[in-house]
C-alpha positions in Angstrom: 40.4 0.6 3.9 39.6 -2.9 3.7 35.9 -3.5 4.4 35.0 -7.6 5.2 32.8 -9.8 3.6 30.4 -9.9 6.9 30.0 -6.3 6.8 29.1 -6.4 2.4 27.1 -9.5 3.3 24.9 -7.4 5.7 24.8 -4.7 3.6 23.5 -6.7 0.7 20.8 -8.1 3.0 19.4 -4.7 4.0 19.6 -3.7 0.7 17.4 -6.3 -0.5 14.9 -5.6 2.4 14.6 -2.1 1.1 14.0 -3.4 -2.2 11.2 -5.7 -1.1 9.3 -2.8 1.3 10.2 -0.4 -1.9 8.1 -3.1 -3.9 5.4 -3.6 -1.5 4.7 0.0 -1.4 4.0 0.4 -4.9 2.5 -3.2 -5.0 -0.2 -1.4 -2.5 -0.9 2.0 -4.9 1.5 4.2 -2.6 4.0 6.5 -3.3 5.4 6.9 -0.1 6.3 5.3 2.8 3.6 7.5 4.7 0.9 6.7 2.2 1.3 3.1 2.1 1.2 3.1 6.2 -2.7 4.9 5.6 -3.6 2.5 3.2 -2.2 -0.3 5.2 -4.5 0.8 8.6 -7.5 0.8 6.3 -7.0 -2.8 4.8 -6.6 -4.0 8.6 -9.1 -1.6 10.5 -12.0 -3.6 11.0 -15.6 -1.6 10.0 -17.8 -0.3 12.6 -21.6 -0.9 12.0 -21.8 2.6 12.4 -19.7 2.5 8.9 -21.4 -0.3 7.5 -24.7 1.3 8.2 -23.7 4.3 6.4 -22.9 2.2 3.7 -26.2 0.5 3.3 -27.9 4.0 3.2 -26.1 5.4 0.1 -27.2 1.8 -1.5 -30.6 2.9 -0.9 -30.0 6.3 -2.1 -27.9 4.9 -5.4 -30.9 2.6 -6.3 -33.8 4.3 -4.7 -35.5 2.0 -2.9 -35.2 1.3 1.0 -35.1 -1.6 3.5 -37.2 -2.9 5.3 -36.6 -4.6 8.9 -36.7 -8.5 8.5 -39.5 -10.2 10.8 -37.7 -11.4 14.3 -39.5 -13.4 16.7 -42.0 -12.0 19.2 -39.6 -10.2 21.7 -36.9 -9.8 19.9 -36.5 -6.3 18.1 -36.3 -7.0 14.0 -33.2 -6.5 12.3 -32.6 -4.0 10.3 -31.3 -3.7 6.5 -32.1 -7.2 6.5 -29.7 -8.3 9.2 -26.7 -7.5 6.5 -25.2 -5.1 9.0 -24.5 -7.4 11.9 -23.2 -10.2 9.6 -20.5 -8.4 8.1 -20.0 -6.6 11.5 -18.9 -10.3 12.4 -17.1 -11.1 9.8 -14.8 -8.7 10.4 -15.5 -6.1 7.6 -12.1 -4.1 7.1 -12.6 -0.6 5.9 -11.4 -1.3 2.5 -13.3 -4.3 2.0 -16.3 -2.1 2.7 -15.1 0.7 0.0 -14.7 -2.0 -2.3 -18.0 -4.0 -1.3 -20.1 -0.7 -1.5 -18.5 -0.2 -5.3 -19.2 -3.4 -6.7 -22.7 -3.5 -4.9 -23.3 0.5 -7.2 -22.2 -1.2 -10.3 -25.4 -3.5 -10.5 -27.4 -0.2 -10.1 -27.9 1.0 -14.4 -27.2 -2.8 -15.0 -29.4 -3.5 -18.4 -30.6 -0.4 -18.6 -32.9 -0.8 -15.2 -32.4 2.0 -12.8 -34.6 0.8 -10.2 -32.8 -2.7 -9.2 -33.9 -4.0 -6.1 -31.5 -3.9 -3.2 -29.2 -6.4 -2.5 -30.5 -10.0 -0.4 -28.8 -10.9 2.7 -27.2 -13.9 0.4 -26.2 -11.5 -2.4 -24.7 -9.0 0.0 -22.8 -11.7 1.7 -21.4 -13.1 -1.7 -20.2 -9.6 -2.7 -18.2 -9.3 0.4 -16.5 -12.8 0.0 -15.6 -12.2 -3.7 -13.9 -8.5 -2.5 -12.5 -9.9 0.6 -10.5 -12.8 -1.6 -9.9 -10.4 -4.4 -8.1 -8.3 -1.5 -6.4 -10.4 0.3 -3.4 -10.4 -1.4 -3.2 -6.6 -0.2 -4.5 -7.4 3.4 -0.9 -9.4 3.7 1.0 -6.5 2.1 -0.7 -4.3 4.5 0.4 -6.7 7.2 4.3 -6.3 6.3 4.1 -2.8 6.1 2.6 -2.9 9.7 4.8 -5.1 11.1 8.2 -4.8 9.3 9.8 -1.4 10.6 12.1 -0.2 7.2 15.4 -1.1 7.2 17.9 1.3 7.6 21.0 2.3 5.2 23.0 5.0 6.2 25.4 7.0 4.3 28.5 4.6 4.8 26.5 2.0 3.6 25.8 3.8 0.1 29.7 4.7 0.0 30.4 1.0 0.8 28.0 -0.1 -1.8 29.4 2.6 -4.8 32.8 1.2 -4.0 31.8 -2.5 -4.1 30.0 -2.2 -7.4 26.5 -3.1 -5.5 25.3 0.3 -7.3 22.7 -1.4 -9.1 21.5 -3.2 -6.4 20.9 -0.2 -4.1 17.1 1.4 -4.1 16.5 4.3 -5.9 15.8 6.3 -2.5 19.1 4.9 -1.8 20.9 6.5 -5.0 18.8 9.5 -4.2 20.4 9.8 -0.8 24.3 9.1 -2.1 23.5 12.1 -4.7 22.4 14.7 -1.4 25.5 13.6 0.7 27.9 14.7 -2.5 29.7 18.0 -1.6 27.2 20.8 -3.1 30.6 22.0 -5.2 30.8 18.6 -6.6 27.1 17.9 -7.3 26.7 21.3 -8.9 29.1 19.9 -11.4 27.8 16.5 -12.3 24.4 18.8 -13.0 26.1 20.7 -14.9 27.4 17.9 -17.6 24.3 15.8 -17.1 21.4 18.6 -17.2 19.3 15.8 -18.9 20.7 12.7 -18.2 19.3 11.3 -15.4 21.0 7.5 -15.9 24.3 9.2 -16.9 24.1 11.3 -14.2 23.5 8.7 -11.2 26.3 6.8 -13.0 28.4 10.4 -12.4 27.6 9.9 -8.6 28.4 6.6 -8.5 31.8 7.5 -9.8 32.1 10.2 -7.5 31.9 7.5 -4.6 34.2 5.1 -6.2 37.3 7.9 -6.3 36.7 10.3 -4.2 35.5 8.0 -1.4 37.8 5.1 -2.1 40.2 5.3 1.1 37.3 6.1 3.9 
């Protein structure tokens, strides 16, 4: 069977999108799809001050020392943890900014040699959060592709199509995973069988298998 250019053309095109969600899942510390879409909610979930709160209060447990309310103008109840929860309530905290925020703020604590640091300002807490919300927002974008993007699909015609067009080396290793399950369990039991501890030689097995045995479909 003669397969056309559009239909190669496509599948070159979704195999390059599964390369580039492949790479953006291990460009975000996941392993699987399924872990990368957890890590994704928390670089996009904005903080509750409820969180942030909680935050604050292992600071003051980490360095021993406690806030007290800044002064507020008659009437007006004072703000507490020195008004650090509301601002980065409004600047739209994300969860993981806040893991990372809490970190760096815990690694001033033993600084020099001086356990008992005083707490964070208002200005220095604000700095922190800018400095891990820049360093992160390379990841935030990542988190928004993996969001956004549904993953493309290849099915098993497209791996045969690609084993007989030589695009083996282009197709994702899930991919070359998936063309080794759909091999006849007779068949596969062989290539194990000459390749116990080959790996390489024995994907290159499979992709002979699809090149011969799959060459009129």
């Amino acid at each position: 069977m003669t397969i056309s250019s559009t239909i190669i053309g496509a599948l070159v095109v979704r195999l390059a999108a599964v390369n580039q969600r492949e790479n953006t899942i291990l460009q975000l510390g996941a392993k699987t799809e399924q872990d990368a879409l957890s890590i994704a909610k928390r670089h996009l979930r904005h903080a509750s001050t409820d969180d942030i709160t909680a935050a604050l209060q292992a600071v003051e447990r980490c360095k021993l020392k406690t806030y007290a309310s800044v002064k507020a103008p008659v009437g007006i109840s004072p703000e507490p943890y020195a008004g650090i929860v509301q601002t980065l309530s409004r600047a739209k905290i994300t969860l993981t900014e806040l893991d990372a925020w809490i970190d760096t703020i815990k690694r001033t604590t033993f600084a020099n040699g001086n356990k008992y640091q005083p707490l964070p300002s208002h200005d220095e807490a604000w700095q922190t959060f800018s400095a891990v919300s820049t360093e992160l927002r390379l990841d935030k974008q990542l988190a928004h592709q993996i969001i956004n993007q549904s993953a493309p699909k290849i099915t098993d015609q497209d791996i045969i199509n690609a084993c007989k067009w030589d695009l083996w080396d282009h197709l994702p290793h899930q991919c070359k995973q998936q063309a080794w399950r759909i091999i006849p369990e007779n068949d596969r039991a062989a290539i194990k069988l000459r390749y116990p501890n080959n790996p390489s030689a024995a994907m290159q097995a499979t992709k002979d298998y699809h090149s011969t045995k799959r060459a009129a479909t």
